[in-house]
N, C-alpha and C positions, 0 to 999 in steps of 0.2 A: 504494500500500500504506500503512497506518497503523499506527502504531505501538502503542496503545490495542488492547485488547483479547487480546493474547499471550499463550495460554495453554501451548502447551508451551516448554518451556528451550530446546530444540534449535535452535528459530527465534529467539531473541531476539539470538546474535550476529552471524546472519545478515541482520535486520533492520536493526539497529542498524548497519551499513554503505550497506544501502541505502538507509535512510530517517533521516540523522542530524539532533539537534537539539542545539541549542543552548542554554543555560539563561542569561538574561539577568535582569539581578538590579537590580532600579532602586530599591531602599527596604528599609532594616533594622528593623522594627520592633517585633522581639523578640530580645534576647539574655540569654545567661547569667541566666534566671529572671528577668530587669528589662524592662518592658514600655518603649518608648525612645517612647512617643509625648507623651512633653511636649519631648523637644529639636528643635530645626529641622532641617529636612529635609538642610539643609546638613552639617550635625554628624554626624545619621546615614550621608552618604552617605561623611565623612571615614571615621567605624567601619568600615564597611562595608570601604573600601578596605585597610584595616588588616590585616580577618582572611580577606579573600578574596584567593586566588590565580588570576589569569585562566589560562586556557587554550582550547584552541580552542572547546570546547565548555561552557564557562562565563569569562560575559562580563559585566564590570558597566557600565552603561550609561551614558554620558556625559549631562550635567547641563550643560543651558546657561540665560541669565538673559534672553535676551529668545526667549519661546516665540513670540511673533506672528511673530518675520522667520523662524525656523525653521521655523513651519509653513507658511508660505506657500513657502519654498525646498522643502521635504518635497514638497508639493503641486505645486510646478511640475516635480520631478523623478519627479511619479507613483509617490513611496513615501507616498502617505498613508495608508497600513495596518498597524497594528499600534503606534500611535504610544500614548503614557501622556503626561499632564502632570500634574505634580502644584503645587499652591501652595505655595512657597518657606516660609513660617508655617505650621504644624501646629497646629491647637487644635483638643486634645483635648475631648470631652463630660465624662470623666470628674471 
């Protein structure tokens, strides 16, 4: 069953046990009207931590500094899906 496309109410709390998800938050890059993409990713992820309160069903994502040996551990435990990396320096276009 999928959760996308619920159109009457009556089913949505009953969905929402069958098929729960998770909201995993790995970059803040908008707040309080200030667009945060000139600070490092590091900075944002501090923010980030500040104003978000984890629970089971929103999750901020752990941040680690060598991605080569983690993907390869990812890879050899067969979770290599649904992975993000991002580069530690942010440079903005703007």
């Amino acid at each position: 069953m999928r959760r996308d496309g619920i159109r009457r109410l009556e089913k949505v709390e009953l969905t929402k046990k069958s098929v729960p998800i998770t909201y995993m938050i790995f970059d803040l890059i908008y707040f309080e009207d200030k667009w945060l993409d000139q600070l490092a990713l590091q900075e944002r992820i501090k923010l980030l931590e500040k104003i978000i309160i984890p629970r089971p069903n929103i999750q901020i994502v752990t941040s680690h500094d060598d991605g080569g040996s983690l993907f390869k551990s990812v890879q050899k435990h067969g979770m290599d899906r649904g992975q993000v990396f991002k580069a530690t320096k942010y440079l903005s276009n703007s």
